[in-house]
Each structure stands twice: as structure tokens, then as C-alpha cells.
C-alpha positions as CSV (number, residue, x, y, z in Angstrom):
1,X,82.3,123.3,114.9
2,X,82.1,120.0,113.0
3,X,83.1,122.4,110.1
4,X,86.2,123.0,111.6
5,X,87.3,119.5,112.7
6,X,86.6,118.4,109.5
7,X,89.3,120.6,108.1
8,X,87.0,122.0,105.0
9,X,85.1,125.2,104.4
10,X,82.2,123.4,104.0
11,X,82.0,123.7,100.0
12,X,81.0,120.6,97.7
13,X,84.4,119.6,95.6
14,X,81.9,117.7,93.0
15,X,85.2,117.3,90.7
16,X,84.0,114.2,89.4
17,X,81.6,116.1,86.9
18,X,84.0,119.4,87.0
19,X,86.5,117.9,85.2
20,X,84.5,115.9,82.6
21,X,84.6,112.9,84.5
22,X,80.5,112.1,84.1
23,X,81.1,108.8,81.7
24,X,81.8,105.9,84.0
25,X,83.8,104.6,81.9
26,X,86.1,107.3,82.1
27,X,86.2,107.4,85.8
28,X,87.3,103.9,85.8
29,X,90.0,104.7,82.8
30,X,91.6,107.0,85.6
31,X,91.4,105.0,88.7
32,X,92.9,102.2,86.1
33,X,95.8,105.0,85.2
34,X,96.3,105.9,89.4
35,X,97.0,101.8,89.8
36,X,99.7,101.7,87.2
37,X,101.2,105.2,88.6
38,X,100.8,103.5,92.0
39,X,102.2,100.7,90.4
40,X,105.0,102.2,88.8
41,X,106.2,103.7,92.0
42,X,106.0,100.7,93.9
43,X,108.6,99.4,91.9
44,X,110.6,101.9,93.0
45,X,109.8,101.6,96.5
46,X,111.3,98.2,96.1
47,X,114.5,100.1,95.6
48,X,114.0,102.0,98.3
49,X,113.2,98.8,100.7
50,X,116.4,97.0,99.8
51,X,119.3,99.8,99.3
52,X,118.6,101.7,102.1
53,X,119.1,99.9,105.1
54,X,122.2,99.1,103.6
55,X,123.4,102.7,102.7
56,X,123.0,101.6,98.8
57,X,122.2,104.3,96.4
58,X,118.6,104.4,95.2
59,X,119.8,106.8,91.7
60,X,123.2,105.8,90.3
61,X,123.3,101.8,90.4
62,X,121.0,100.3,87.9
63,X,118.2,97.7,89.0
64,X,120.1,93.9,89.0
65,X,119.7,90.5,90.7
66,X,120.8,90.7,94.3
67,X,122.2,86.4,93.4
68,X,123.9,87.3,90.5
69,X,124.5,90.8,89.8
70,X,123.1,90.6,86.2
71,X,121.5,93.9,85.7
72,X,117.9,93.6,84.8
73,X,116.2,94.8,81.3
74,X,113.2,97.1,80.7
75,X,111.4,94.6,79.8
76,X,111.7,92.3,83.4
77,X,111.0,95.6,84.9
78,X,107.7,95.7,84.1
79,X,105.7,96.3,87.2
80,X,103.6,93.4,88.2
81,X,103.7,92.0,84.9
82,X,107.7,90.8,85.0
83,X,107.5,89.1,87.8
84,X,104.2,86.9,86.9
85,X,106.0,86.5,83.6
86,X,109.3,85.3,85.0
87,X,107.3,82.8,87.7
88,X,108.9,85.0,90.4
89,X,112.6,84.3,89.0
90,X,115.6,86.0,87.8
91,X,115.7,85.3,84.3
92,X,119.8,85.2,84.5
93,X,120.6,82.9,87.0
94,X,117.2,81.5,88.1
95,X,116.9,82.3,91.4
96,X,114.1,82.8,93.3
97,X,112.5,86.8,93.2
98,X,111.2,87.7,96.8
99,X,107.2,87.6,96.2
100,X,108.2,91.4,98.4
101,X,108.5,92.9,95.1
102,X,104.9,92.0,93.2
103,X,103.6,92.5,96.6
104,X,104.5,96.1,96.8
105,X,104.2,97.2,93.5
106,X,100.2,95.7,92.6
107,X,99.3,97.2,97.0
108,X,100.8,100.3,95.9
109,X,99.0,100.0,92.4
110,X,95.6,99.1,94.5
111,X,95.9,101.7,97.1
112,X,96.1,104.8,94.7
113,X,93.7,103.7,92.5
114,X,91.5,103.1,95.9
115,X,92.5,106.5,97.4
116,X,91.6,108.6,93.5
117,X,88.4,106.9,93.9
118,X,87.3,107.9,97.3
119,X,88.3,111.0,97.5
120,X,86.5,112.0,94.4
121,X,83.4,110.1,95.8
122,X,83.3,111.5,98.6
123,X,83.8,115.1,97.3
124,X,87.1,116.3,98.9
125,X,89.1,118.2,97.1
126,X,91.2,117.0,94.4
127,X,94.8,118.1,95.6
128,X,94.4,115.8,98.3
129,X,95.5,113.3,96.7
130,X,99.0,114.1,96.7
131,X,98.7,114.3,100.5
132,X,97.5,110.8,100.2
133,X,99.7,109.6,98.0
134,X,102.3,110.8,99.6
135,X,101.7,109.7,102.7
136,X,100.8,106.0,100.9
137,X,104.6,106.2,99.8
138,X,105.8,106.7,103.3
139,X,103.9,104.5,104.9
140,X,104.8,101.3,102.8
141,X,108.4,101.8,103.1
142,X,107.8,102.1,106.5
143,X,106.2,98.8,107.2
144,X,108.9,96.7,105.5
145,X,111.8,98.4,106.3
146,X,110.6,99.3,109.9
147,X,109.7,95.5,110.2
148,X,112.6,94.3,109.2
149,X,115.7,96.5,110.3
150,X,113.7,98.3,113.2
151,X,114.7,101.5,111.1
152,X,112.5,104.3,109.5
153,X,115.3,106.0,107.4
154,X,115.8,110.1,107.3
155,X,115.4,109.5,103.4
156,X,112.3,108.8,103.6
157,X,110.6,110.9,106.2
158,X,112.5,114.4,105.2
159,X,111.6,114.6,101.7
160,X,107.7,113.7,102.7
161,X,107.6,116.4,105.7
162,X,109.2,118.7,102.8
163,X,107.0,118.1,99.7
164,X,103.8,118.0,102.1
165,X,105.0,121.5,103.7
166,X,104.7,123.0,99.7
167,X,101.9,121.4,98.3
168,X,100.0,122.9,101.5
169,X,101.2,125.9,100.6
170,X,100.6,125.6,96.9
171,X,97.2,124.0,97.1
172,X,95.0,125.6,99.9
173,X,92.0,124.2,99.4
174,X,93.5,121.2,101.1
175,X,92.9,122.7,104.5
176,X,89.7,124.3,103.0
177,X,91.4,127.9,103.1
178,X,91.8,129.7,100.2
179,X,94.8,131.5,101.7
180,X,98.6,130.2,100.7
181,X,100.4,131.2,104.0
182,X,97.9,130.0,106.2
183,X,97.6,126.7,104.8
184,X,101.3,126.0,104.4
185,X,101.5,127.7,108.3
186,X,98.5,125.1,109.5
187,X,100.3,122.0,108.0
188,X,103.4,123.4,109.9
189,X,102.2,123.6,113.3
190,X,100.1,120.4,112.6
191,X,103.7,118.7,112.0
192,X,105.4,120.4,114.9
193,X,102.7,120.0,117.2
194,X,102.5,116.2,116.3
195,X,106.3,115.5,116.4
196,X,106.8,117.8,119.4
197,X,104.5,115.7,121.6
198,X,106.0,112.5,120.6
199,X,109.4,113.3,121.3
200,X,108.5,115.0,124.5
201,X,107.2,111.2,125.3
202,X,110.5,109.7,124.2
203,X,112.4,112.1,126.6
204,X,109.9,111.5,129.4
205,X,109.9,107.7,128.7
206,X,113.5,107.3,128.9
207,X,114.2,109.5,131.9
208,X,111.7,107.5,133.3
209,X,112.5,103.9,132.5
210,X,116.0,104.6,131.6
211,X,115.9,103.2,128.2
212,X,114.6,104.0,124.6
213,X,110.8,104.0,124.5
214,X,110.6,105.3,121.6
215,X,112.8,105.3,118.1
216,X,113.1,109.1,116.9
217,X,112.3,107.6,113.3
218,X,109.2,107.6,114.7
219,X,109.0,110.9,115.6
220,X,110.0,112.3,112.5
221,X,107.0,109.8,111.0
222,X,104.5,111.7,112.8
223,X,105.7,115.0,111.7
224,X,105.1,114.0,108.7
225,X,101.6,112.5,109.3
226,X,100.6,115.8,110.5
227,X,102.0,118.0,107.8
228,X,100.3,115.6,105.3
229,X,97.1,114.2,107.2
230,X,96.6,117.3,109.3
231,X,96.5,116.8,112.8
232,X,93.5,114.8,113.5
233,X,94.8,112.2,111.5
234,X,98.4,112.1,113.0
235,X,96.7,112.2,116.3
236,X,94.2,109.0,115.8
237,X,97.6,107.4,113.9
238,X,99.5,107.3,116.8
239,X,96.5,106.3,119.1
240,X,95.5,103.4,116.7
241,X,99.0,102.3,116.3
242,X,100.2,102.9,119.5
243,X,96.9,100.1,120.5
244,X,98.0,97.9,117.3
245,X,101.4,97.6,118.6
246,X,100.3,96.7,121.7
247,X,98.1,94.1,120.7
248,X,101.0,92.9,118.9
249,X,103.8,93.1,121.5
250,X,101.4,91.4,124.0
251,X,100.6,88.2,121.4
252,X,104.6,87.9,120.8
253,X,105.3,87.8,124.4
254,X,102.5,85.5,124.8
255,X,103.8,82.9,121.9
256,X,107.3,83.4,123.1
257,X,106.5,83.0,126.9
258,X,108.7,86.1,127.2
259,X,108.4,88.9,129.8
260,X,106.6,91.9,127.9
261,X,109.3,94.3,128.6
262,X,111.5,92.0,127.1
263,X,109.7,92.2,123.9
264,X,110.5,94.8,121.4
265,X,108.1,96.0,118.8
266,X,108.5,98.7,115.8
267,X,106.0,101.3,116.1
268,X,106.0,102.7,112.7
269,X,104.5,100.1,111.0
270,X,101.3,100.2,113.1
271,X,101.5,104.1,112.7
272,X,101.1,103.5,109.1
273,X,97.9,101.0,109.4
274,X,96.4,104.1,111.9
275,X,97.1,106.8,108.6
276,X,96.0,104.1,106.2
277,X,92.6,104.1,108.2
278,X,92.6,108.1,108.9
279,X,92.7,108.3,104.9
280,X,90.1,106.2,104.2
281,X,88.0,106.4,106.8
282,X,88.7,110.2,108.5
283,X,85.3,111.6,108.7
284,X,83.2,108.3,109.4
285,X,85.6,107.9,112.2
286,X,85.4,111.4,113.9
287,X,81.8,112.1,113.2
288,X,81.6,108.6,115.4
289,X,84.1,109.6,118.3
290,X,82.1,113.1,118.1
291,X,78.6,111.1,118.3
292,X,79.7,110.5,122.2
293,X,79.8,114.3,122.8
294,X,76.7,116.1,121.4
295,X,77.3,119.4,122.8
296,X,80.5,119.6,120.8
297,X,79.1,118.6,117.4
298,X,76.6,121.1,117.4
């Protein structure tokens, strides 16, 4: 039964040594590599972060100074790097360069190199990572943008429930099933069922209470969460962020001597610290929640 929770067939995935990764050194040369890929993306999710809120295109318009305009080089693109270089300032008209953008790109950079590392120690198999990184992607726009404009865009939640719908699909052994169908059919009821019983809740809730409990860019988060952390993890997501944002909501009203149904807090970032923990801490975390029910494990 634990088996089955755990999503795997029970194999070993030593891919480490599988794919000529025995040297250390070249382990480390490829968790090095996964932080400038993370890196690289982060960049864009700075993009991302900015335009979309404001209905800006992410493809045509080159990368410039939101002071000035100036369009910015290669070269003061580089991820990281520029910014250090530059003392955090637009090289153009020197103003100021939110520290949001080195922020992003060296966390992204830090979590895939984390995330290649872990699941190859701990022996799942190696597809997972785009699962992971996928959801990483998600997640950090979420928490800035989410923060910020109390918004969790279409444009970023679609093309993540879409890619993680065909690499189930394409890579089974990510569900531990060696079958295509069944895979890409188990991370589509894991989305639906996820999704479906949060927006039952936002109907109920605002029957009930006769306002918005819930955003439904939070639902489609969720849906996503379950297509690419199965439904286990979309499941403890929503518990540990739904307890998160509670903590959270209960210190604002606290600091702003506020009524708590006055206060409003965005769920979606706290979601993302509950898949953020699911990913790197899954298995410890149900084989503790199953320790309280013996019976079951066995």
C-alpha cells in the first residue's frame, strides 16, 4: 500500500551511475549546468513578473529599462552576473534595478540545481524533473505576481496544466507505470480531482458567506499542482498553504488591529511554499503522516 501512495513501482532509478554520472565531479558539473538553466529562465520569469499584470507582451518587445526605455544589451542581460556588474543599475540612465530581478534569477538558479540533485539522490526517476521544474516555474511567478496584484494570470497556469498533461503521457515512469495512457489519464484525474474540489469550495464559500472565498486563479493553480505533483502533493499544497495563509492573515490583522474578515490574503503564494515542500520533502512527509496509522502502511 505504501507502494502505491508513493506513486512508484517500487523499482530503484539509480540514474546517477546509469548515465555515467559516477565521478563527483561530474555530478556537480550538472547540478552547476541545472543552476544556470534555472538561472537563465528566471530571467525570463522577470519578464513574465512585470508584463503581465499589465497585459504587456512577454515575445515581441525587447528587454529595456522600465525609467528610461533604453533597450538593454546582451551583455546587461546576463543572469545574475549583469546586475552585480551594474551595482543593481541601469547602465543608461542610472536608475535603480529592483533587487526582484537577481533575486529571481540566482532562487530559480538555486532551486533547479537543488531539485537535479535530490531527485537523483534519492533515486526517483529522472523525467521528474520536468515535473519539478515546471512546477518551480509556476510557483515563482506565482508568489510575486500573486503578492503583489492578487492575480495568478491564465498565462501561466494553462500552459503548465498542458505541458504537465504530455510529459505524463510521454514519460510514464513518472507515475511508476510503464503504460502511456494510463499515466497521462492519472495526471488527468489527479488535476481534475484537485481543481474540482477547490472550486466546489469557492461555490460553497460564496453561497455561504456571500462573497469571494476564493480567487479561481487559484483553482486553476491546483489543477495544475495535481497534473504535475500528483495528487498527494496538490492535496498537502493546499492544506499547508491554506494553514500558511492563515497564519499570515491572522498576524496582519493582528499588526493592523483589523477585524480578520476584513483582511485579505492571496492564497497562491502559500500554495507554492506547500508544492515547494511536497517536492522536496514528499516521501519523508507522508511516510510521517502514515506513521500515525500503522494498519494502513502495512
Amino acid at each position: 500500500m505504501l507502494n502505491l501512495l508513493r506513486l512508484t513501482d517500487g523499482s530503484n532509478y539509480y540514474w546517477w551511475t546509469r548515465a555515467g554520472f559516477s565521478d563527483d565531479y561530474v555530478v556537480w558539473f550538472f547540478v552547476f549546468s541545472s543552476f544556470l538553466f534555472g538561472s537563465c529562465l528566471g530571467s525570463f520569469l522577470n519578464v513574465c513578473i512585470w508584463r503581465m499584470p499589465l497585459g504587456e507582451s512577454i515575445v515581441t518587445a525587447p528587454s529595456h529599462c522600465p525609467k528610461c526605455g533604453t533597450p538593454i544589451r546582451w551583455f546587461d542581460n546576463i543572469p545574475v552576473v549583469s546586475y552585480l556588474a551594474l551595482r543593481g543599475r541601469c547602465r543608461s540612465c542610472k536608475a535603480p534595478i529592483s533587487p526582484r530581478y537577481v533575486i529571481v534569477e540566482a532562487l530559480t538558479g538555486i532551486l533547479f540545481a537543488l531539485l537535479l540533485f535530490k531527485v537523483g539522490a534519492t533515486q526517483q526517476p529522472p523525467f521528474t524533473l520536468l515535473l519539478y521544474f515546471t512546477m518551480t516555474l509556476l510557483c515563482i511567478t506565482t508568489i510575486w505576481i500573486d503578492f503583489e496584484h492578487r492575480l495568478i494570470p491564465d498565462a501561466t497556469t494553462y500552459p503548465a496544466i498542458l505541458f504537465g498533461l504530455a510529459a505524463s503521457a510521454a514519460f510514464p515512469s513518472v507515475w511508476g507505470v510503464s503504460n502511456h495512457l494510463l499515466s497521462g489519464a492519472y495526471a488527468l484525474i489527479s488535476g481534475a480531482a484537485a481543481g474540482g474540489a477547490l472550486a466546489l469550495f469557492a461555490i460553497v464559500g460564496r453561497a455561504v458567506s456571500g462573497r469571494e472565498v476564493l480567487g479561481w486563479g487559484d483553482v486553476k493553480f491546483v489543477t495544475a499542482a495535481g497534473i504535475l505533483l500528483g495528487l498527494p502533493g496538490a492535496c498537502f499544497a493546499v492544506l499547508a498553504g491554506s494553514l500558511l495563509g492563515s497564519l499570515y492573515g491572522v498576524f496582519r490583522a493582528f499588526r493592523s488591529r483589523r477585524k480578520l474578515s476584513r483582511v485579505t490574503v492571496p492564497l497562491g503564494p502559500f500554495l507554492a511554499f506547500g508544492c515547494f515542500a511536497w517536492m522536496f520533502a514528499g516521501e519523508k512527509l507522508l511516510r510521517w503522516y502514515l506513521g500515525f496509522f500503522p494498519n494502513f502502511e502495512s
